[in-house]
C-alpha positions as CSV (number, residue, x, y, z in Angstrom):
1,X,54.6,8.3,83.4
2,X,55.8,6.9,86.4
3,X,54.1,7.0,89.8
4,X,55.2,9.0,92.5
5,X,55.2,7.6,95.8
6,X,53.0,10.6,98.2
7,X,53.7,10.8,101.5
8,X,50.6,10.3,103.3
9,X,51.0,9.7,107.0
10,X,54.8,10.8,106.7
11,X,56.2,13.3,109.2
12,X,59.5,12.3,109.4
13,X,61.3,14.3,107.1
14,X,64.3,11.8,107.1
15,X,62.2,8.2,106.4
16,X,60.4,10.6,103.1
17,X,63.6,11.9,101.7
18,X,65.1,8.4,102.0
19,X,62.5,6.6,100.8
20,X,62.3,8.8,97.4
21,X,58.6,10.3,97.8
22,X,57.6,13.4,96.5
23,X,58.4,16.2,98.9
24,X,57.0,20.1,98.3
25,X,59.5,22.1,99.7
26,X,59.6,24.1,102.5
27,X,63.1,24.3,103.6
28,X,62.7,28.1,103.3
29,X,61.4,27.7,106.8
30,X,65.0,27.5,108.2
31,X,66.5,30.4,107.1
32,X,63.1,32.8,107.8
33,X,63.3,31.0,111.2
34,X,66.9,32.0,111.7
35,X,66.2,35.9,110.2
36,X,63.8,36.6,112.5
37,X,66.2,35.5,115.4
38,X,63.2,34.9,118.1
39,X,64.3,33.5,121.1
40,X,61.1,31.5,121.4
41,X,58.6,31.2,118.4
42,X,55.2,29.7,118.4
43,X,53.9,28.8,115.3
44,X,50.1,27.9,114.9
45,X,48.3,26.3,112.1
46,X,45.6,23.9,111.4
47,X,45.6,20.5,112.1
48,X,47.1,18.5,109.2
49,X,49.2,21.4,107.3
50,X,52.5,20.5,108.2
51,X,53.5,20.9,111.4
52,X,55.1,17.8,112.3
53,X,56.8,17.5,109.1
54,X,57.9,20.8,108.7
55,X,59.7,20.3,113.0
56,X,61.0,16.9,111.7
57,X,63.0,18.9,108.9
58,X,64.4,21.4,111.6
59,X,65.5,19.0,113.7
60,X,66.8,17.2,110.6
61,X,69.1,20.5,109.7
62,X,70.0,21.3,113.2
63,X,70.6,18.0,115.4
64,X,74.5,17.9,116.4
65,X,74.1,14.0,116.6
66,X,73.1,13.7,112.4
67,X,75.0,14.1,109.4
68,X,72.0,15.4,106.6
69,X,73.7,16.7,103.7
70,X,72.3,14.7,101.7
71,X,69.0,14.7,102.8
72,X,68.8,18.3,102.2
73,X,70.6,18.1,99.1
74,X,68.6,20.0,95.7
75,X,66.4,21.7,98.4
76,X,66.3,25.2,98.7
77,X,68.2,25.8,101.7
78,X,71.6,23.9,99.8
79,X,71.7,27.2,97.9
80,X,72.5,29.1,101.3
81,X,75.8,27.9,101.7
82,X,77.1,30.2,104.6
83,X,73.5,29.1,106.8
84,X,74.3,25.4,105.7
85,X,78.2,25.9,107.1
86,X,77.1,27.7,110.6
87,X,73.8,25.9,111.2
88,X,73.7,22.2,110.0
89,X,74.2,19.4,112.4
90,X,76.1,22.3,114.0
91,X,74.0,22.2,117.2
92,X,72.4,19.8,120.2
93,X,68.9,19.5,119.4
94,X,65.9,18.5,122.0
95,X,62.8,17.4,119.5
96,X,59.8,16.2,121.1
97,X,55.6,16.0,120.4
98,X,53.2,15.9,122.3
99,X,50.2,15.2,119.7
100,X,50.1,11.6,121.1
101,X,48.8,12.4,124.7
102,X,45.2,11.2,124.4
103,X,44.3,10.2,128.0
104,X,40.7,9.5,129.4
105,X,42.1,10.8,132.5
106,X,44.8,13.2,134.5
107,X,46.7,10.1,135.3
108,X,46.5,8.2,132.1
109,X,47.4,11.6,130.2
110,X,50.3,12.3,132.7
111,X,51.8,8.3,132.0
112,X,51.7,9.6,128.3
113,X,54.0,12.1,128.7
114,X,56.2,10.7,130.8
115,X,56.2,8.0,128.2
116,X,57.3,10.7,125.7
117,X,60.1,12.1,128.1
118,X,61.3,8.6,128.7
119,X,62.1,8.1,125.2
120,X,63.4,11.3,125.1
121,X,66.1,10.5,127.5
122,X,66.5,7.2,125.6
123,X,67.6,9.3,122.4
124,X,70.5,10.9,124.5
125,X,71.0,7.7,127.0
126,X,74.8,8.5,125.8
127,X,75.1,11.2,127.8
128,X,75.5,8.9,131.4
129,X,78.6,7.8,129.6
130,X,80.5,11.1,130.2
131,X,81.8,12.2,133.7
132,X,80.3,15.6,133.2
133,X,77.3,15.2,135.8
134,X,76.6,14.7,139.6
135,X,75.0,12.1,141.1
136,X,71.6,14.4,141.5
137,X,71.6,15.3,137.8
138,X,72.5,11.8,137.1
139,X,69.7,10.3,139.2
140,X,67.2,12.9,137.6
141,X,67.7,11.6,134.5
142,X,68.2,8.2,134.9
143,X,64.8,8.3,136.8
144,X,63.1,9.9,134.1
145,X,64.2,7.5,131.4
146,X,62.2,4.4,133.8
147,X,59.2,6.4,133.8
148,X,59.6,6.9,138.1
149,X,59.9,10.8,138.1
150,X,57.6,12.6,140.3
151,X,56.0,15.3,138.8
152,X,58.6,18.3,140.0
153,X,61.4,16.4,138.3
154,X,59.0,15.9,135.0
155,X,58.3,19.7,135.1
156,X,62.1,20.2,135.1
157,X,62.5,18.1,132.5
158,X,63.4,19.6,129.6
159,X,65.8,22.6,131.3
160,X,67.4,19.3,132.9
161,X,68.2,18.0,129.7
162,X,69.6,21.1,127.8
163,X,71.4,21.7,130.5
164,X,73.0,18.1,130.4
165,X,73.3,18.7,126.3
166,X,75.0,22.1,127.0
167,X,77.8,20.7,129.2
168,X,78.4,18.1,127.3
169,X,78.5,19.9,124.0
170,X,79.6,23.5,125.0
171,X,77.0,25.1,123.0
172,X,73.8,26.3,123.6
173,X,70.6,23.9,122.6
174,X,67.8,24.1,119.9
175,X,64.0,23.0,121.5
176,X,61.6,21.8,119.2
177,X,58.2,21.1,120.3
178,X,55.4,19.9,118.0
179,X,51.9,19.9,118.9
180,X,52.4,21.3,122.3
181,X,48.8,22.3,123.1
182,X,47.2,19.1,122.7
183,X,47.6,17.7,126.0
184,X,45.1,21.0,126.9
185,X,42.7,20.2,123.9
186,X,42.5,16.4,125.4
187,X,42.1,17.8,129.2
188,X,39.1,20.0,128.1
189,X,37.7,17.1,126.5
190,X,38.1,14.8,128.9
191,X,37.8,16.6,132.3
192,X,41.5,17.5,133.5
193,X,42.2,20.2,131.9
194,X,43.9,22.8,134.5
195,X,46.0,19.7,135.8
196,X,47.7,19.2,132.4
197,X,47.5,22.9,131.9
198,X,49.4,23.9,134.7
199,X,52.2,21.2,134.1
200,X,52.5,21.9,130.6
201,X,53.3,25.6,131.9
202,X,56.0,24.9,134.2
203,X,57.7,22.8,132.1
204,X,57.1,25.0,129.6
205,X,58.3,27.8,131.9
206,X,61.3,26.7,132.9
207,X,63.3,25.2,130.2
208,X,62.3,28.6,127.8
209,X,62.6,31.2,130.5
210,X,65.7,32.7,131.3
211,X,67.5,29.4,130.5
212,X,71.1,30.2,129.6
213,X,71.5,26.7,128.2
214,X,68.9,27.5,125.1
215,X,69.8,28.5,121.5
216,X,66.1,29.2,120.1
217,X,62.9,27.1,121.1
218,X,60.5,26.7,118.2
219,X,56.8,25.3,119.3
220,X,54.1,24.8,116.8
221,X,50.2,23.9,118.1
222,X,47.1,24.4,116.6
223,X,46.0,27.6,119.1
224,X,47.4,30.4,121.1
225,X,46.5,29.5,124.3
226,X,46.5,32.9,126.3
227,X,49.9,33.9,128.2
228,X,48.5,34.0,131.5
229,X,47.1,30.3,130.8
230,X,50.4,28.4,129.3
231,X,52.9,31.1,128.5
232,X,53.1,33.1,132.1
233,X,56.4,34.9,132.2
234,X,57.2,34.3,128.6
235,X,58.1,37.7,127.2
236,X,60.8,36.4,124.7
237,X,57.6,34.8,123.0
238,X,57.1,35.5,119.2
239,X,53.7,34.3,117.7
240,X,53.2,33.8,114.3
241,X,49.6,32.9,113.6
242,X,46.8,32.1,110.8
243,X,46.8,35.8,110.1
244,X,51.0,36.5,110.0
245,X,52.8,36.5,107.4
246,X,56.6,35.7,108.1
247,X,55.7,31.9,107.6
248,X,52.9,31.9,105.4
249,X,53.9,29.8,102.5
250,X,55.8,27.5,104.7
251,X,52.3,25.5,105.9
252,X,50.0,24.3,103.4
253,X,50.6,24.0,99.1
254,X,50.4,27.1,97.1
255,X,48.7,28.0,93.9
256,X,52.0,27.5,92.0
257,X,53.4,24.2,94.1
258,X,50.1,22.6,92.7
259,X,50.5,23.3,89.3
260,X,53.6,21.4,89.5
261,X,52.9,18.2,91.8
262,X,49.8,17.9,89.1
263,X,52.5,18.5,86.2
264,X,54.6,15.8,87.7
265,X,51.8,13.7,88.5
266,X,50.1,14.1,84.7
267,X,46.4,15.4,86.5
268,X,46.7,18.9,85.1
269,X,43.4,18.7,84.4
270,X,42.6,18.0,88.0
271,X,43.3,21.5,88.9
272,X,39.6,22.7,89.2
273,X,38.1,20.3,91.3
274,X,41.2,20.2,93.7
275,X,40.4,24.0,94.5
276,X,36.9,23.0,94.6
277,X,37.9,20.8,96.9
278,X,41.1,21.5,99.2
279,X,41.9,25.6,98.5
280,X,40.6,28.7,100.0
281,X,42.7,28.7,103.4
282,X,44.5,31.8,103.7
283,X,47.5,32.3,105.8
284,X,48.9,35.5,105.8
285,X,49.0,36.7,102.4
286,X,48.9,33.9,100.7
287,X,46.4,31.7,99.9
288,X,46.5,27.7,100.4
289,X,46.0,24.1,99.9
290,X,45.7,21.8,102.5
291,X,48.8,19.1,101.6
292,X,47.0,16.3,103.6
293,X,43.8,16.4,100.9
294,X,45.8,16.8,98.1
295,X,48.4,14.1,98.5
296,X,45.6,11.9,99.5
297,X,43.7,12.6,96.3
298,X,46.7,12.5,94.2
299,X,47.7,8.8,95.3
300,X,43.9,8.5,94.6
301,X,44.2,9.6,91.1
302,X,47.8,7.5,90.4
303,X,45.6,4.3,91.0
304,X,42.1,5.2,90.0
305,X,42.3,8.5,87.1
306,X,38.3,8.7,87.5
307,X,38.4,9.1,91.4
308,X,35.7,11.4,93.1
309,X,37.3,13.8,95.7
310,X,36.7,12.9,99.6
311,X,36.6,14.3,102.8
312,X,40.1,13.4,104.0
313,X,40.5,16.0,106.6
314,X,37.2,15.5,108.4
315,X,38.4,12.0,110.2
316,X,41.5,13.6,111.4
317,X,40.3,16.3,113.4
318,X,37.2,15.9,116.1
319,X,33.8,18.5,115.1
320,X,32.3,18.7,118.4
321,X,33.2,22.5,118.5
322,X,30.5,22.5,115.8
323,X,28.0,20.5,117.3
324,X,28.2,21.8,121.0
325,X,27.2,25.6,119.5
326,X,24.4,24.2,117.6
327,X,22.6,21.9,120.6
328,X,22.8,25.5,122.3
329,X,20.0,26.1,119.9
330,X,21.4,30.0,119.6
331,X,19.0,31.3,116.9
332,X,21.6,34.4,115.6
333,X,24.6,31.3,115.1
334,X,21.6,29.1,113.2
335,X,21.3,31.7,111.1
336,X,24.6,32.8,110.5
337,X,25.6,29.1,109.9
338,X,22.9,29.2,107.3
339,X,24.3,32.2,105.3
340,X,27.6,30.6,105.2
341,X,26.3,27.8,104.2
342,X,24.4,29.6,101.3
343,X,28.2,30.8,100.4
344,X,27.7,33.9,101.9
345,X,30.1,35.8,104.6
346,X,29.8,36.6,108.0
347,X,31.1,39.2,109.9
348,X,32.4,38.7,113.5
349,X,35.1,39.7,116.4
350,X,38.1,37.7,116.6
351,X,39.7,36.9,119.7
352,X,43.5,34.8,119.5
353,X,44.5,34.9,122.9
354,X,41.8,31.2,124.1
355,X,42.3,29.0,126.6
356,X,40.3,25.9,126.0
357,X,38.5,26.5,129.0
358,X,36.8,29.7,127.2
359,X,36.3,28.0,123.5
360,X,32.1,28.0,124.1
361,X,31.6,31.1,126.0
362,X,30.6,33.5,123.7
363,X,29.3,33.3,120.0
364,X,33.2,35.4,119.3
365,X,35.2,32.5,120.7
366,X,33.3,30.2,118.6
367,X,33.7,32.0,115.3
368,X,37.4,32.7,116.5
369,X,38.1,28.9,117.1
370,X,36.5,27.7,114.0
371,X,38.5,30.7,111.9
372,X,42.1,29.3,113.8
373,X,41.6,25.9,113.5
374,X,40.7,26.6,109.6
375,X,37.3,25.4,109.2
376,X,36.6,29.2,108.3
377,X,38.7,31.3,106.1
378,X,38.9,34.7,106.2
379,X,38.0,37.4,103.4
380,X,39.6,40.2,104.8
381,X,41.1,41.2,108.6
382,X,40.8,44.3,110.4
383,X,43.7,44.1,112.8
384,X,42.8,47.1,114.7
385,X,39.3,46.3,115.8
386,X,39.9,42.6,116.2
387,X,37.1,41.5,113.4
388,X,37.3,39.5,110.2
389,X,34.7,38.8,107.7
390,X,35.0,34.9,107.2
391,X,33.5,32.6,104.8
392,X,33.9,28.6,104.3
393,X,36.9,27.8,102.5
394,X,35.9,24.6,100.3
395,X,33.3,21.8,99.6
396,X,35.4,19.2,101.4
397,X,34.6,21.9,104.7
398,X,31.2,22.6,103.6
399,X,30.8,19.0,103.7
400,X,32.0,18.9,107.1
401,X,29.3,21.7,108.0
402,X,26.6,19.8,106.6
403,X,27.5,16.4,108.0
404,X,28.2,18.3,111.9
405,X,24.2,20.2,111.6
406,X,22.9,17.0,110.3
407,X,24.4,14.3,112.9
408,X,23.4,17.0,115.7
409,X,20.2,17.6,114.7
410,X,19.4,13.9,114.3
411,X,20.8,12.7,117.9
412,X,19.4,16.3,119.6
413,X,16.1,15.9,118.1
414,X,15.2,12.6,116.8
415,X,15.1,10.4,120.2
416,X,11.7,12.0,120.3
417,X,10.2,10.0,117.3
418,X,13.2,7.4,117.0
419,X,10.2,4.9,118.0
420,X,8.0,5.9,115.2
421,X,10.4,6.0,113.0
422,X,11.9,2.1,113.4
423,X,7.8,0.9,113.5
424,X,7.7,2.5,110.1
425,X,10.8,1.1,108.9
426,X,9.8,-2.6,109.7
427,X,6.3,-2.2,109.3
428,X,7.3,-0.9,105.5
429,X,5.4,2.2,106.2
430,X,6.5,4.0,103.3
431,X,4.3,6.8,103.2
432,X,4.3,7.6,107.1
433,X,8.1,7.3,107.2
434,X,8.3,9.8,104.1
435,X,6.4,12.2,106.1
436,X,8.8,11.7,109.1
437,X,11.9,12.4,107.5
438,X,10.3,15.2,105.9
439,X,9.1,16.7,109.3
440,X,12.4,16.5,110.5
441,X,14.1,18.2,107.4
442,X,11.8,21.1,107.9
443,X,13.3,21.9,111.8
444,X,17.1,21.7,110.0
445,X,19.0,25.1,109.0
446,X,17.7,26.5,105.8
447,X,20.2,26.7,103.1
448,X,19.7,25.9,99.1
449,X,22.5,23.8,99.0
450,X,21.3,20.6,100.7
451,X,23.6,18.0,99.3
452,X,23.6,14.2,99.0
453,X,26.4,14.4,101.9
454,X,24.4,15.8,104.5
455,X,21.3,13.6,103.5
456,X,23.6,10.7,104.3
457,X,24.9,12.4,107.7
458,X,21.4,13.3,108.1
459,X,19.8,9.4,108.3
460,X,23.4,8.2,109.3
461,X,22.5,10.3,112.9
462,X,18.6,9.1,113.1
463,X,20.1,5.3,113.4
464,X,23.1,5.8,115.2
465,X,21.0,6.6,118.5
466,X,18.6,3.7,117.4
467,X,19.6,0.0,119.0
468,X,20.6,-1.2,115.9
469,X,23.8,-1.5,114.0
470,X,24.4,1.1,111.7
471,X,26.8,0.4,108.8
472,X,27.8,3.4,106.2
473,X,29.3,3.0,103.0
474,X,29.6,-0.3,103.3
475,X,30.7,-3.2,100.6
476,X,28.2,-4.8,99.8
477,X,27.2,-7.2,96.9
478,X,29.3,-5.6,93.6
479,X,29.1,-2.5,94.8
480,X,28.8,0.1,98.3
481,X,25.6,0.9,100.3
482,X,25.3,4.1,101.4
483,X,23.6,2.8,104.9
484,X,22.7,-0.7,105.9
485,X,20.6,-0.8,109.4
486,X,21.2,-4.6,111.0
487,X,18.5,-5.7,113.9
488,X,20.6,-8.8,114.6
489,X,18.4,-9.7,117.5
490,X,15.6,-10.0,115.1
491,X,17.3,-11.1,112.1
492,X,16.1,-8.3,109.7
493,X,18.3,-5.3,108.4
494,X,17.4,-2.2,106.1
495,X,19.2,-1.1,102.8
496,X,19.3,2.8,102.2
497,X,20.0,4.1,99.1
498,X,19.6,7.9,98.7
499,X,19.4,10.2,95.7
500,X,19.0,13.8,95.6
501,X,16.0,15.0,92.7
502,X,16.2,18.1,90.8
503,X,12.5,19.5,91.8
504,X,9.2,17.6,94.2
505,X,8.0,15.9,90.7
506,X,11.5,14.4,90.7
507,X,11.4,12.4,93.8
508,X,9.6,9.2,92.5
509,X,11.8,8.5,89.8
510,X,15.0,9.0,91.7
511,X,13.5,6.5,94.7
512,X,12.3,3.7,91.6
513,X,16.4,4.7,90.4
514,X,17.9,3.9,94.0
515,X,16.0,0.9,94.6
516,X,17.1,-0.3,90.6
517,X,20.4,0.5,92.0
518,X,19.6,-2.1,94.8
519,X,18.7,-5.0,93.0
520,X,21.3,-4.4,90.2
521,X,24.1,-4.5,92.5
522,X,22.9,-6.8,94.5
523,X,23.2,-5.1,97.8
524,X,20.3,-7.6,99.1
525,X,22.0,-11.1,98.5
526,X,24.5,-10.9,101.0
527,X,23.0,-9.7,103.6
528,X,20.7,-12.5,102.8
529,X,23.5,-15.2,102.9
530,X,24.1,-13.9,106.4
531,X,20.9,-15.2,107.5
532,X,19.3,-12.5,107.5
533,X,15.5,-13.5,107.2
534,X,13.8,-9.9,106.5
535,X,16.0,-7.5,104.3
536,X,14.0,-4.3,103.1
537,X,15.7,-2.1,100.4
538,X,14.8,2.1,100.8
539,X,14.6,3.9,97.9
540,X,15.0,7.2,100.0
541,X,15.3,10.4,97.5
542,X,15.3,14.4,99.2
543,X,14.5,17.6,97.4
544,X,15.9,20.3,99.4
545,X,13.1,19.7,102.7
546,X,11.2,16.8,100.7
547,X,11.8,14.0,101.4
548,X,10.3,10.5,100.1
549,X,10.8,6.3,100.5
550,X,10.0,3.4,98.9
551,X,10.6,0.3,99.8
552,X,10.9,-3.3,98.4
553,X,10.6,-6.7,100.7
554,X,13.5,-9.0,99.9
């Protein structure tokens, strides 16, 4: 069987459909989008279930300027003719994201976006050749496609340009903005948060708000920020969140568009560990696959039939949410963490309507972000009384749980015995360094389920806040370390291999296995090539809280 190209890091709907990859589809999303009739829906999801492709399609069916036929041609929406006739390419179309504003500063972030309106304008530069405008509108614009507005004229923005698009075209204009809530996310991060916030809502404001220019606005982000935070004055405003259902098979792979990617792609018997793996989100009624892990692990397979399952949505999304409720060291969230992590459920108010200035308040808010941004998946929802009883969805977010506790608790706790634990290492204190790690382990959450992931996480943390240069799943020799620790300035470095034993009588044999696996690979030799004089190899194998080392001198 031929392999299928997957379109990983594709979210132009145009480049996949012309380069022939395989596309699940969701053109359905038009015409529920049109039935509904909203004049401004926001749409939140996830990170990495479709948004950006999914707003690359509508601006694909809608844009005035573009002929698609052919693009959308077999899809589902070529079946609704009379839709296709009065909708496609039928109107002016303003598409912009913001999910590329990652400033370290107010400034910084507020070049971004007038880097993004710039080439905004630069997509309708055709518009200065009509005689349709003034000298003021003209000016506007032209000083927004240099970069030179001030920030009045960049809050205007977008009602300046449908207006232009609407007088030059006669008919009304379609907004699409993806992403529209990162600038906030990045502003809470990084300190500037109810600068961006407040530009974001007057621009916001005033090309959606009684503008007699706009067709339909459709906006997709991965929270609700609150009305009175973003949306102020908005009452046209049509949500349709996690736990709607008008778009709910629209954003992530179902049950049955699995069965046939892995039909096409001859890994039937995949199925199992890719709901292991990447299913358990539930949006609406249905029940979902993240797309982003399963087209990963699909072009996996294509190459490599034998390929282990990874965490592929961990790097694209930060997990300091995680981490900043745990350093509060809040003994009922320990706990509760702990249950879920035993596969167990929690119950717990849900609030929708954040800001990002309130996401750590309260216990609620936490649970509420984790449940929105899908690292928790609910059981069941009681609308009424605002409370859901939520469980994790998958190992690949299990994982991430395991890997967040375990990095915490190493940089929170282990600066205290970082020095003892580096004199052990080069000293080739086995025994003492076995009983370090073990003490450690035994302040960690309790849960039975302590996998070889979080192990890794688990020394990963101890070394990254250590002077030295930590390197993880490396290539090394014929094969891949889990850590290597480098002290350059002294010319030694430290090979860890870990293994997880079945019981405490089990932990010798697995540390005599990982340091086999050492010297069999080779893991030493090249490290030794690179003039390293000392190089020590760590047999390091855990049972549950147990932990023990032994080491061999190269």
């Amino acid at each position: 069987m031929a392999t299928l190209e997957m379109p990983i890091g594709k979210d132009s709907f145009s480049k996949l459909r012309e380069d022939h990859n395989y596309y699940v589809d969701k053109t359905g999303l038009i015409q529920q989008i049109l039935n509904k009739n909203a004049e401004v829906t926001l749409i939140t999801r996830p990170r990495r279930f479709g948004k950006s492709l999914n707003m690359s399609m509508l601006d694909c069916f809608f844009d005035i300027r573009k002929n698609s036929k052919d693009l959308f041609e077999g899809l589902a929406i070529s079946n609704e003719k009379e839709i296709c006739e009065k909708w496609m390419n039928q109107y002016p179309t303003l598409y912009l994201s913001l999910k590329e504003i990652d400033g370290i500063n107010y400034q910084q972030a507020y070049e971004q976006l007038k880097s993004i309106l710039s080439s905004l304008c630069k997509r309708n530069l055709y518009l200065l050749e009509s005689d349709l405008y003034d000298e003021v509108t003209r000016n506007k614009f032209c000083e927004l496609y240099a970069g030179k507005s001030k920030e009045v004229s960049v809050t205007e923005s977008l009602a300046l340009l449908t207006e232009m698009l609407y007088e030059y075209y006669h008919k009304p204009v379609i907004v699409l903005i993806d992403e529209y809530d990162v600038p906030m996310s990045k502003g809470k991060s990084n300190g500037y948060y109810r600068e961006m916030a407040n530009i974001i809502r007057l621009m916001l404001s005033r090309a959606l708000k009684g503008n007699s220019c706009l067709k339909f606005a459709v906006l997709t982000g991965c929270l609700r920020i609150a009305k009175e935070s973003v949306f102020t004055g908005l009452n046209n405003l049509y949500v349709d969140s996690i736990s709607d259902n008008r778009f709910d098979e629209y954003f992530g792979f179902t049950d049955s568009e699995i069965d046939k990617l892995l039909q096409d792609t001859n890994f039937t018997q995949s199925k199992t560990i890719m709901k292991e793996w990447y299913d358990g989100y539930h949006f609406g009624k249905v029940e979902v696959y993240c797309p982003w892990d399963v087209v990963n692990y699909v072009s996996q397979l294509q190459y490599n039939p034998e390929a282990k399952p990874k965490n592929y949505w961990a790097n694209t999304s930060s997990n300091d949410i995680i981490r900043q409720f745990l350093s509060k060291n809040n003994t009922k969230i320990n706990e509760q963490v702990s249950a879920l992590l035993q596969g167990n459920t929690i119950q717990t108010k849900i609030n929708e309507n954040l800001t990002y200035e309130d996401l750590t308040d309260t216990e609620y808010n936490f649970w509420s972000v984790l449940y929105l941004t899908g690292y928790l998946t609910p059981v069941s929802v009681d609308g009424e009384k605002n409370e859901a009883e939520l469980r994790i969805p998958n190992k690949e977010v299990k994982s991430i749980f395991e890997n967040s506790i375990a990095l915490w608790f190493a940089k929170d706790i282990v600066p205290t015995t970082l020095g003892d634990i580096t004199s052990q290492l080069w000293n080739g204190d086995e025994k003492s360094l076995s009983r370090t790690f073990s003490n450690l382990l035994f302040k960690t959450i309790s849960y039975h389920d302590y996998s070889e992931l979080f192990y890794h996480a688990f020394i990963t943390g101890i070394f990254v806040v250590s002077p030295y240069e930590v390197k993880s799943n490396r290539e090394n020799g014929t094969g891949r370390t889990d850590v290597t620790v480098v002290d350059a300035d002294n010319t030694r470095a430290a090979i860890f291999e870990f293994k997880v034993a079945e019981n405490t009588k089990g932990l010798e044999a697995k540390c005599d296995e990982a340091l086999k696996q050492i010297e069999d690979r080779q893991y030493a030799e090249e490290l030794q090539e690179d003039r390293y004089i000392d190089v020590i190899a760590c047999g390091v194998a855990f049972y549950k809280k147990k932990c023990m080392v032994k080491i061999k001198w190269y």
